[in-house]
Structures are given as structure tokens and as C-alpha cells.
C-alpha positions as a Markdown table, in Angstrom:
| # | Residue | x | y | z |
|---|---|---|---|---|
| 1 | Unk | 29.1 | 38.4 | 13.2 |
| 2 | Unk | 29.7 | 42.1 | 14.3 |
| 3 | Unk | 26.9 | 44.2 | 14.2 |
| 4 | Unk | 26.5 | 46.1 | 10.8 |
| 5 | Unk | 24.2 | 49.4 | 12.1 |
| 6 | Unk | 26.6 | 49.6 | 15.1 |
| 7 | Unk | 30.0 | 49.8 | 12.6 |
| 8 | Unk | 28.4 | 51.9 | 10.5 |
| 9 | Unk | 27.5 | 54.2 | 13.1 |
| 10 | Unk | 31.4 | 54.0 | 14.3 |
| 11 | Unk | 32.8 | 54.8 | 11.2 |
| 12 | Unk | 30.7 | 57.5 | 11.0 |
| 13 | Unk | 32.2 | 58.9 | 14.3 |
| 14 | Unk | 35.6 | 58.3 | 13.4 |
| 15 | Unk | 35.0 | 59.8 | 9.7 |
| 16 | Unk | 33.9 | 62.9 | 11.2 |
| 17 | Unk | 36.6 | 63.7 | 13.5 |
| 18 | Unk | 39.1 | 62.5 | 10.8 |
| 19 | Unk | 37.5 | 65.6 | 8.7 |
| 20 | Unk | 37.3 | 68.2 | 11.4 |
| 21 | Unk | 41.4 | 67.1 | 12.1 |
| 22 | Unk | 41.6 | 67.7 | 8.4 |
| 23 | Unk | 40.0 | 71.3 | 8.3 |
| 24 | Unk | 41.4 | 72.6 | 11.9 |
| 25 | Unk | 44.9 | 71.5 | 10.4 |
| 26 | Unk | 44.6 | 73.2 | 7.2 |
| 27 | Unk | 43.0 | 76.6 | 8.8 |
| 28 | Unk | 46.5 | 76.5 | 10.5 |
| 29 | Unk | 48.7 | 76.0 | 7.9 |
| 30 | Unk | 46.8 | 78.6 | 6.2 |
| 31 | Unk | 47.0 | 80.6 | 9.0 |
| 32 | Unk | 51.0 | 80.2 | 9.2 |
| 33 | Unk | 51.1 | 80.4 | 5.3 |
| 34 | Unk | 49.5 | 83.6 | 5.8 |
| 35 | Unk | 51.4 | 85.2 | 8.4 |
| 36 | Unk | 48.6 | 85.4 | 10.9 |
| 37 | Unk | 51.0 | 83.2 | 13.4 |
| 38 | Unk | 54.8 | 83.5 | 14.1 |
| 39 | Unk | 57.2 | 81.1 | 15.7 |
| 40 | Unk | 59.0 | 84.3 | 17.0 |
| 41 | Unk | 58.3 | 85.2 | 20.6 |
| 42 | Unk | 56.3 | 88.9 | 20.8 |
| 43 | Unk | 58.7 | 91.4 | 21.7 |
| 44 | Unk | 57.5 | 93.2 | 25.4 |
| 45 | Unk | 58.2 | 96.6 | 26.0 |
| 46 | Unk | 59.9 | 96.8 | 29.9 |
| 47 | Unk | 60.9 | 100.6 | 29.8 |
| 48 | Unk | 58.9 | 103.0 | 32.4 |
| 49 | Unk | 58.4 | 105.3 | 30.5 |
């Protein structure tokens, strides 16, 4: 039989970084929602002026 403190302390792990995937991949689509991103490249000056 599989140790139960062991699992419990692995689904633990994995519930945690399942929830800080969820929160980093909603500040993004926020983020995009938002306007704070662009899939556009920034537009670079080259004059010498």
C-alpha cells in the first residue's frame, strides 16, 4: 500500500503549482485584455537626427 502522508504531501506540491499556473496565466490574459502587452513589434526610431 502507497504511503498516505507521502501522497498527501505530493498532491499538495502539485496543487500548488497547478494554482500559481492558474494565477500567472490569468495576470496575462489580464494583462493582454488590458492592453499592457501587444503582439505588434515596437516600432525603433533609426534616423540620426
Amino acid at each position: 500500500m502507497a504511503d498516505q502522508v507521502g501522497l498527501k504531501w505530493v498532491g499538495f506540491i502539485f496543487a500548488t503549482i497547478t494554482l500559481a499556473v492558474i494565477v500567472t496565466t490569468g495576470m496575462v490574459v489580464k494583462g493582454y485584455a488590458d492592453g499592457a502587452y501587444s503582439f505588434d513589434a515596437p516600432t525603433v526610431s533609426t534616423s540620426s537626427r
